[in-house]
C-alpha positions as CSV (number, residue, x, y, z in Angstrom):
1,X,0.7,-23.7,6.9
2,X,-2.5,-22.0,6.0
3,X,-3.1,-22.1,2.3
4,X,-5.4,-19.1,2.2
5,X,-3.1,-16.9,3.5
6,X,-1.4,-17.6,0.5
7,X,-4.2,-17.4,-1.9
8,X,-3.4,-13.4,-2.5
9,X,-0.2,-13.8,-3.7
10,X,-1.6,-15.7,-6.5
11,X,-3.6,-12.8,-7.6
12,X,-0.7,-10.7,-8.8
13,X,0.9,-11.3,-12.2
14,X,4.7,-13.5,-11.9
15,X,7.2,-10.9,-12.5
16,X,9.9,-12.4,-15.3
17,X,13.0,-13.6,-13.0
18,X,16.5,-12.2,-13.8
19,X,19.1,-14.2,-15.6
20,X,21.6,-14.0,-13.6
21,X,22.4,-17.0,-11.3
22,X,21.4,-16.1,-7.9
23,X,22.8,-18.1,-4.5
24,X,21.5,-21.3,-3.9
25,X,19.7,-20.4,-0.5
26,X,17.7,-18.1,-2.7
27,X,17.2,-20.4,-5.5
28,X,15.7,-22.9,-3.0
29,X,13.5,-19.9,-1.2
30,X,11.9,-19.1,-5.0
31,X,11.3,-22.7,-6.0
32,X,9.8,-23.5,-2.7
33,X,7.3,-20.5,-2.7
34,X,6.7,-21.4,-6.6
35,X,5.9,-24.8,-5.9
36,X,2.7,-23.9,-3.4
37,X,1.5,-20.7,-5.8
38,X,3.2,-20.8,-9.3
39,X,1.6,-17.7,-10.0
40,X,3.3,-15.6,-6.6
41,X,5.0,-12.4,-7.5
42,X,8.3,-12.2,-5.9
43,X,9.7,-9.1,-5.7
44,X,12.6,-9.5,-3.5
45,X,14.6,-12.6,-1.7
46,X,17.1,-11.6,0.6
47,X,18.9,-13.0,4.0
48,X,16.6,-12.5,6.8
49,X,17.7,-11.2,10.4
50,X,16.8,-14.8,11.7
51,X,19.7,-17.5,10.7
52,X,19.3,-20.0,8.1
53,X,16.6,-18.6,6.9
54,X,15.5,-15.6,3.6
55,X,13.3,-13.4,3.9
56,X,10.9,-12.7,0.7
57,X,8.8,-9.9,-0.3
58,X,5.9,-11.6,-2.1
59,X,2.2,-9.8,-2.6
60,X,3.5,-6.9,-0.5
61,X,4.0,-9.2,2.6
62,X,6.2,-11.2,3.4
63,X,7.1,-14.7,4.5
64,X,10.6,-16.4,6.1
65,X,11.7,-19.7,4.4
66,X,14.5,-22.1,5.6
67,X,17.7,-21.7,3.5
68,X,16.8,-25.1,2.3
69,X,13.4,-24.6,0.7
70,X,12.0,-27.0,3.1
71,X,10.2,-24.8,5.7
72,X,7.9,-21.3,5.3
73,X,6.7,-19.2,8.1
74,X,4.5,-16.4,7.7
75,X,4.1,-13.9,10.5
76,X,6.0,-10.9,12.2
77,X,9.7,-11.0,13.3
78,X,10.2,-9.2,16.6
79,X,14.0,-8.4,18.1
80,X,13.6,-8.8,21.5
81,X,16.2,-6.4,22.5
82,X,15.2,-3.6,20.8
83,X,11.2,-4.2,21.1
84,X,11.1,-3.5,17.1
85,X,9.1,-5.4,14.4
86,X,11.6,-5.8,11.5
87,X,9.0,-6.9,9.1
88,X,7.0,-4.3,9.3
89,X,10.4,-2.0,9.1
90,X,11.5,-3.9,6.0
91,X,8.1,-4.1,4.2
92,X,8.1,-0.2,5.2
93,X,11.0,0.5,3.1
94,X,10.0,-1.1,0.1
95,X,6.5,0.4,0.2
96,X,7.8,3.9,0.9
97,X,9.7,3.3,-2.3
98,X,7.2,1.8,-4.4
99,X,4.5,4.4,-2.9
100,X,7.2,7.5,-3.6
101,X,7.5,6.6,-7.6
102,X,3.8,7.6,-8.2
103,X,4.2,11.6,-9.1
104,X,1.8,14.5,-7.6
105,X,0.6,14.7,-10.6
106,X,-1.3,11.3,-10.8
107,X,-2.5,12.0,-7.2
108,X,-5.2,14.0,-5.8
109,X,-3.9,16.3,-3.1
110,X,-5.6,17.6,0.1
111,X,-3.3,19.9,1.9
112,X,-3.3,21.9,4.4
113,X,-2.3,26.1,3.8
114,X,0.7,26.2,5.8
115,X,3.3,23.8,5.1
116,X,2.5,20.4,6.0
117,X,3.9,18.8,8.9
118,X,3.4,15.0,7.6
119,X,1.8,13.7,4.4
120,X,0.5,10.9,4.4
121,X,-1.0,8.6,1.2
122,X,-4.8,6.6,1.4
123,X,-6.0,4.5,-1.4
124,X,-9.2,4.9,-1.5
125,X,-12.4,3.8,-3.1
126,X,-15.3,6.0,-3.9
127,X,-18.2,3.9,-2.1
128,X,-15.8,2.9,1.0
129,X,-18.1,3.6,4.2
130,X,-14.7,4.6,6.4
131,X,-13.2,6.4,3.2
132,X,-16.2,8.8,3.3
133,X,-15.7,9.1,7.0
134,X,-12.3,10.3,6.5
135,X,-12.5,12.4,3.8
136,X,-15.3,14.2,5.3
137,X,-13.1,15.1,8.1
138,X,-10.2,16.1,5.4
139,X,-10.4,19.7,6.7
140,X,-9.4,18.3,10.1
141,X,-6.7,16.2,9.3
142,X,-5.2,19.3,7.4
143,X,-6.0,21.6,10.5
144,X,-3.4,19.3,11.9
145,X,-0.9,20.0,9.6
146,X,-1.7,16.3,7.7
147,X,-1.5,16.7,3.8
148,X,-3.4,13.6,2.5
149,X,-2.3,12.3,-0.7
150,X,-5.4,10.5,-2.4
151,X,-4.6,7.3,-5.0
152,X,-7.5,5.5,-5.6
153,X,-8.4,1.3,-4.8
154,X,-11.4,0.0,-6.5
155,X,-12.0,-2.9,-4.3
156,X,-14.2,-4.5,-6.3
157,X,-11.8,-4.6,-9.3
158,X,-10.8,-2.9,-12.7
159,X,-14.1,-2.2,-14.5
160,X,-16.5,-2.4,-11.6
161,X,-19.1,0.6,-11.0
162,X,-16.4,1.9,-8.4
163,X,-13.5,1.9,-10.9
164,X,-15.8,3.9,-13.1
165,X,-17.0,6.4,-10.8
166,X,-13.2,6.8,-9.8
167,X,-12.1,7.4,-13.6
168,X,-15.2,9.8,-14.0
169,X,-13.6,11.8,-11.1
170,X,-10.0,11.7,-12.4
171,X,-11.6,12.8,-15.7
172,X,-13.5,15.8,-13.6
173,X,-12.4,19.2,-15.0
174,X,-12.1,19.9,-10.9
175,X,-11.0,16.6,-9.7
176,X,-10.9,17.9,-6.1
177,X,-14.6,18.8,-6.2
178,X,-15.6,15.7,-8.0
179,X,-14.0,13.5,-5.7
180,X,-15.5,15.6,-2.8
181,X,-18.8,15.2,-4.2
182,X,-18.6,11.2,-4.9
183,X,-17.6,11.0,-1.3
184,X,-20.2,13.0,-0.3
185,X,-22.8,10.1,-2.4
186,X,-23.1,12.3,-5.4
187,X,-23.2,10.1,-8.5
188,X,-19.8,11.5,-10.9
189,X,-20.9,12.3,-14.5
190,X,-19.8,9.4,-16.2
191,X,-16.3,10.5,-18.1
192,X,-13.8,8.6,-19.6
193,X,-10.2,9.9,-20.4
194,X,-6.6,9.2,-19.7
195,X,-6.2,7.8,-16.2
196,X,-4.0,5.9,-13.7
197,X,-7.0,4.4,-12.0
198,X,-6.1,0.8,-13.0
199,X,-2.1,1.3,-12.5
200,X,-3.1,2.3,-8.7
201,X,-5.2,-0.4,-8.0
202,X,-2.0,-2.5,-9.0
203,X,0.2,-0.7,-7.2
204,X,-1.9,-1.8,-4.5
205,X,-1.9,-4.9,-4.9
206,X,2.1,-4.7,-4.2
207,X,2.1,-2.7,-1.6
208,X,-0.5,-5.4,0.5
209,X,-3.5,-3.2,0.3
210,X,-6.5,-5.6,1.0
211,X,-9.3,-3.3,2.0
212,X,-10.0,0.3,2.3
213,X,-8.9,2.9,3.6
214,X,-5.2,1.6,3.7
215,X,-3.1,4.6,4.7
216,X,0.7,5.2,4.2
217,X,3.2,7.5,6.4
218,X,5.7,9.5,5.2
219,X,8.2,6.7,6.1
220,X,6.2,3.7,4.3
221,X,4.8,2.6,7.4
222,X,1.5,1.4,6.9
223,X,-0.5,2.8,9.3
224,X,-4.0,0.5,9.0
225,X,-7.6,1.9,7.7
226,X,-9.3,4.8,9.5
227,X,-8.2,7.1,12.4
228,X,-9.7,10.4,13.1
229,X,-7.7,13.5,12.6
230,X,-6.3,13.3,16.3
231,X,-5.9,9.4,16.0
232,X,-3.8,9.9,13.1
233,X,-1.8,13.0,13.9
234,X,-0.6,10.9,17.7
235,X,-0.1,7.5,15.4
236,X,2.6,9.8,13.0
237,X,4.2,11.9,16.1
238,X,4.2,8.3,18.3
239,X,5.9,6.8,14.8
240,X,8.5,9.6,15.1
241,X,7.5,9.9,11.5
242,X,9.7,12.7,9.4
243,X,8.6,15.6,9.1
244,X,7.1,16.7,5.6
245,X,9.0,16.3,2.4
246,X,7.9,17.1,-0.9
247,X,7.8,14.2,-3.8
């Protein structure tokens, strides 16, 4: 068992646990994961595809443990037959919901003219090497039909200089040009108003975003840090991602 694989999960605030009695397979699952990190955030504990064993959602990843409480694995669970990787299809489905729930209007929006063909969401962070690359190609990606959904990722933490410039730019009368400009290395004038700066940086936290970029599909799938604009648009149509669907 590597412990420092597990160190994340401690990072994340315990959620309160429901009242109501739950099976004893997944009592044992949450006391065994509480007893290596009391402080792990579990959002989910359900039967997992391999028997005699749950699978829980903790940190945005997740981790197998023996219907016992006496054995954890961490790692990817592959069916065989059907060549798929059903963590990455579970974790997919929660993220896609938890990533849905934040509304266009706390997001900044690249799109393309037409109708998109695929959105897809990036947390981002202002000084991010890679998340100026991309977004320096942003005309590209919507060229290809690619809106790109922008919620932002201060790695270095709520009240760092990056979370500032990131709430100066939500606080931007333009927001678009701001954050186009801050990509571009332009210092933001510093502002300060009403923002959900700190609430996505959370939500990232969830949804297992450990560096940036961390890019979302349409379908939750995350699809790693960055790809060019041709990358990305063969990654979606190789995904068989759905086509584009307004929040």
């Amino acid at each position: 068992m590597n412990y420092r694989q597990l160190v994340p999960f401690a990072l994340v605030a315990l959620v309160p646990l429901a009242q109501a009695a739950e099976p004893a397979s997944d009592a044992a699952a949450r006391n065994a994961l509480h007893d290596l990190v009391p402080q792990a955030r579990i959002d989910k504990v359900e039967q997992a595809p391999l028997p005699g064993f749950r699978q829980v959602i903790v940190g945005g990843q997740m981790v197998y443990v023996s219907d016992d409480g006496k054995y954890l694995l961490q790692g990817s669970l592959y069916d065989t037959r059907t060549k798929r990787d059903l963590t990455a299809a579970r974790l997919a489905v929660e993220n896609k919901q938890k990533v849905d729930a934040v509304p266009l209007a706390k997001r900044i929006v690249f799109a393309p003219s037409a109708k998109p063909k695929y959105k897809i969401t990036v947390f981002t962070d202002i000084d991010c090497g890679y998340c100026r690359k991309l977004h320096s190609q942003i005309a590209d990606y919507n060229k290809r039909g690619i809106e790109v959904d922008y919620l932002f990722f201060p790695r270095t933490g709520i009240g760092s200089p990056s979370y500032d410039k990131a709430v100066s730019v939500w606080c931007a009368k333009d927001r678009k040009a701001a954050f186009t400009a801050a990509k571009a290395g332009a210092n933001p004038t510093p502002l300060k108003c009403d923002n959900p700066v700190a609430e996505q940086f959370n939500l990232g936290t969830q949804v297992g975003v450990d560096g940036t970029p961390t890019i979302f599909g349409p379908d939750g799938t995350k699809l790693g840090g960055y790809l060019s604009p041709d990358q990305m648009l063969a990654k979606l149509q190789a995904l068989g991602a759905p086509s584009f669907a307004g929040n």
